[in-house]
N, C-alpha and C positions, 0 to 999 in steps of 0.2 A: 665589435663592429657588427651591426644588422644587416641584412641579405640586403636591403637597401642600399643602403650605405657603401656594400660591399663592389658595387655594380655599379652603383655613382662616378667611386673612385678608381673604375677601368681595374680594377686587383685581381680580375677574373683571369687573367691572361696566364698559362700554364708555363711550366718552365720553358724558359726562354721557347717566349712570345721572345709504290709505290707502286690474250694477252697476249698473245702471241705478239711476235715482230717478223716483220719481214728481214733476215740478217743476213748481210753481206760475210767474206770471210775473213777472220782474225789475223791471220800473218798475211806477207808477202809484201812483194815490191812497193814504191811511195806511187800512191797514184798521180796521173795528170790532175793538176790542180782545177781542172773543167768539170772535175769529178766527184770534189769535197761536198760535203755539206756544207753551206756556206757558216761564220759565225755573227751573228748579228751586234753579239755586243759582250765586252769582260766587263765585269763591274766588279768594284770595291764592296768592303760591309758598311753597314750606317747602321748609324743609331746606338751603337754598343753599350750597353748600361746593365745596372742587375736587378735579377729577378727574383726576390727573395734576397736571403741571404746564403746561396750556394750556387750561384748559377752567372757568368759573368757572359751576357749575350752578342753577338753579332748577327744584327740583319740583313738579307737577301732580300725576300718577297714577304708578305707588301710593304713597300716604302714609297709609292707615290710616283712608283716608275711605270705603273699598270701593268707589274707582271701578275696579278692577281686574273686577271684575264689571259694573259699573254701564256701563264707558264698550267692554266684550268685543266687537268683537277688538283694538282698543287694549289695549293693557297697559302701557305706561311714556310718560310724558311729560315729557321734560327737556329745558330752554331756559336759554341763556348767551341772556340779556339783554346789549347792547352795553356792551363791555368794549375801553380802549383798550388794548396792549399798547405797551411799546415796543419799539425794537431788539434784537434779540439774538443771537446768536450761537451762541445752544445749541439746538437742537433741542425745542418744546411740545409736546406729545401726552398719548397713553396709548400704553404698550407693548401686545405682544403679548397678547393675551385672546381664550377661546373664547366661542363661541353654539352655541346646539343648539333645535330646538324654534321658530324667531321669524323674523321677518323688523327689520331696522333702516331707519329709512330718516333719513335725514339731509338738512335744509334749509338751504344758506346763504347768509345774508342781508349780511354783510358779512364781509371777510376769506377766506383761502382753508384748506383743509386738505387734506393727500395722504393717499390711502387704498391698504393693502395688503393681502391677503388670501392664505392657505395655497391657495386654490383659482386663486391665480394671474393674480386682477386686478387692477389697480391704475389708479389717475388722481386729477386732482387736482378736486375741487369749488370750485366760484366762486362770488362771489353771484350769488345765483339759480336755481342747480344743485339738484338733487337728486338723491341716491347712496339706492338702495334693494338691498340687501344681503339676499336672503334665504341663511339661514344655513342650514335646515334639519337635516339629520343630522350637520353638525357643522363648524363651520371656526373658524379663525384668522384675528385679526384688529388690525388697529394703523393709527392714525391722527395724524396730526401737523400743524402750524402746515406750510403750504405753506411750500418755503425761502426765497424773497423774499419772503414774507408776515413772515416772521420777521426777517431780516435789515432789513426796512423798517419793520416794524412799524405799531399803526395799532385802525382800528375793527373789533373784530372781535363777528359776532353770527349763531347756530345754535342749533338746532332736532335736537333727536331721539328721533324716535318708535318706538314695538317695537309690532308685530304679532302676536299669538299666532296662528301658523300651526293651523289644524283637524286634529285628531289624526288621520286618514287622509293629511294632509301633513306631518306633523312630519319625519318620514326625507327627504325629495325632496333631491335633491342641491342643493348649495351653489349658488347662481347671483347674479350683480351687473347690477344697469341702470342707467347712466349718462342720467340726463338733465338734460340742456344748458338751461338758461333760452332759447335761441332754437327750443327743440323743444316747446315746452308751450304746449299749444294756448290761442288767449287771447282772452279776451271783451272788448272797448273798452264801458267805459259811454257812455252820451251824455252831452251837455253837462260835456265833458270832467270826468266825476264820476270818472273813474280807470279800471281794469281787475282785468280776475279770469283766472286760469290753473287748468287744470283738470289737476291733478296727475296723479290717478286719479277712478275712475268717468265719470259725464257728468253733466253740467249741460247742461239743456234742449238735448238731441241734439247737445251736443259733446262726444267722449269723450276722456278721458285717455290718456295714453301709456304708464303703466304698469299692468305686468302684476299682480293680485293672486291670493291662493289661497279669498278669501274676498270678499262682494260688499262695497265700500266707495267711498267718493266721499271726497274730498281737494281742497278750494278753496284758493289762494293769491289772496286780496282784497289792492289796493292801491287807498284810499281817498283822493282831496282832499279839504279840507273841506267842511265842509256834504253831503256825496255820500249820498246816501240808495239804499236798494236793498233789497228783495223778494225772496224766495227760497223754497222749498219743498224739503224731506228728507223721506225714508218716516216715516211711524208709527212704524213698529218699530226703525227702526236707533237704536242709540244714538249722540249727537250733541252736538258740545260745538263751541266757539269761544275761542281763544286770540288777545288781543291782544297783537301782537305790539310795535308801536310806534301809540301814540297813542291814544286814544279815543274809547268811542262809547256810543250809548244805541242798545237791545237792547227792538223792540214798545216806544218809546215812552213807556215812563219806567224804564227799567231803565239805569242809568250804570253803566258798565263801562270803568275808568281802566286805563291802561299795563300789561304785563305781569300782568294775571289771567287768568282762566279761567271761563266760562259752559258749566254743564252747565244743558241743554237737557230738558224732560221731553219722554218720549216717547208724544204724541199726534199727532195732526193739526193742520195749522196753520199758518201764513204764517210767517216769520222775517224782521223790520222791522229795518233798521238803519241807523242815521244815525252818519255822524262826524260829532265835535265838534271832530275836527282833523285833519291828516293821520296817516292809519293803513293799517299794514299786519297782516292778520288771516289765519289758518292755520283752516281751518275744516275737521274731521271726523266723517266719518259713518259709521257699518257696521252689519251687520247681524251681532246677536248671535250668538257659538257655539253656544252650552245646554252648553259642555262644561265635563266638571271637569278642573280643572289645578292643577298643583303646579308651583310657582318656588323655584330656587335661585339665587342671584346672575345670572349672564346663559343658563342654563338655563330653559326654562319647556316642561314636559314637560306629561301626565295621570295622572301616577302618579307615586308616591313610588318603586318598583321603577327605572321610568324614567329619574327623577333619579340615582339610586344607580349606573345603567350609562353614564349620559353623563357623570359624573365618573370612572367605571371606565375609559369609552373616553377619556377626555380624558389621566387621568394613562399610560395604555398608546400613547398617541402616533396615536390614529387620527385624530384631527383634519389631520393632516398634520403640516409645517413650514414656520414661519414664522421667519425672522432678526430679533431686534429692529434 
């Protein structure tokens, strides 16, 4: 298929197609409900289909709900809900695909995937890793079922989220950060209520390890049951909570079952949460762009012009190369 072609037929879209905060405190009593943050809305996944042939996707954002404005600088939210694979012999992924304009960042929770890139890096994600991939002015990119992941076959379960980088960053050259589940800085609840990892931004003066271009906070919660916990996000950032495995109640009578998604209004406000089993929950927060953007499959520019030259640059070869 030629770069034309390639981009016609929407294929661009990477596997399944985050500084400070102001924090309230973690334990203690159930607040007055005058006090919550309010939740604006649970929603379901849509759209669930595969991408490639290793990747079996459920949609969050965008799907035509306008949380592509709503949840700014998030821009995509796609999740392979635990899926067993078996053995195989052939090779799971997506081929070669450019980005331009976004940052990816990829969570895994079980199973492995190897990552390569035009700009020359590569490694392989673990459970518990996270690969954050800023793409910037333009790269290549392919990803696959790790080889003994595949030849062994097994539980496999990720997470991948897209950034719209701030149109003063859009161009910055391509760069990758590797980070290792034993590098992510980590919070122990008490009475063995579980632990939280602090991806990016800080939670009550511990800060994350990754770098962003825009201010965001990124919680990996791992809940037992019954495990209750307190929390505080800015006013203004936009904020949402994906369950990832298991459930919970959200301030107190809000039930939030397996694989949905809790957009968060943006006010002032404690965020109460109790599991009702064990769970484990991906929680994001940022602070809006204000800016206008235009999206083409894994493009996400501020201009229609824009778009038009990162497909110009993509089929004229400046992205680099990459070998499927």
């Amino acid at each position: 298929m030629d770069r034309k072609e390639f981009i016609k037929k929407g294929a661009l879209s990477a596997f399944f197609l985050g500084v400070s905060s102001s924090l309230g405190n973690l334990f203690g009593k159930p607040l007055p409900v005058n006090s919550f943050r309010g939740v604006e809305g649970v929603y379901p996944p849509t759209n669930t289909h595969m991408v490639g042939n290793g990747f079996k996707v459920m949609n969050f954002f965008p799907n035509g709900r306008g949380f592509e404005e709503r949840m700014s600088p998030f821009f995509l939210l796609d999740f392979n809900a635990e899926v067993n694979f078996p053995p195989s012999e052939i090779s799971r992924g997506v081929g070669v695909h450019p980005h331009r304009g976004i940052e990816t960042i990829t969570f895994a929770y079980k199973g492995s995937v190897a990552h390569h890139d035009s700009a020359g890096n590569s490694g392989i994600i673990n459970p518990g890793d996270v690969q954050w991939m800023t793409a910037g002015g333009g790269v290549l990119h392919k990803e696959y079922h790790e080889k003994n992941f595949d030849k062994l076959g097994g539980a496999f379960e990720m997470v991948q989220l897209w950034i719209n980088l701030p149109k003063k960053h859009k161009m910055t050259p391509a760069k990758y950060q590797s980070i290792l589940h034993s590098s992510k800085p980590k919070v122990d609840l008490p009475k063995g209520m579980g632990s939280l990892h602090v991806v990016a931004g800080e939670f009550r003066g511990l800060k994350g390890v990754a770098d962003s271009f825009s201010p965001v906070n990124i919680y990996d919660f791992h809940l037992n049951p019954a495990a209750e916990v307190k929390f505080s996000l800015p006013a203004n950032f936009n904020s949402g909570i994906l369950v990832i495995d298991g459930s919970i109640v959200v301030n107190e009578n809000q039930t939030v079952p397996e694989n949905h998604y809790v957009q968060l209004k943006n006010e002032a406000g404690e965020i109460h949460i109790k599991a009702t089993k064990k769970c484990i929950l991906l929680v994001l927060s940022g602070e809006p762009l204000n800016e206008p953007y235009v999206s083409y499959g894994p493009f996400v520019m501020n201009t229609e012009d824009e778009i038009k030259q990162a497909i110009e640059d993509y089929n004229a070869g400046k992205f680099g190369f990459l070998a499927d």
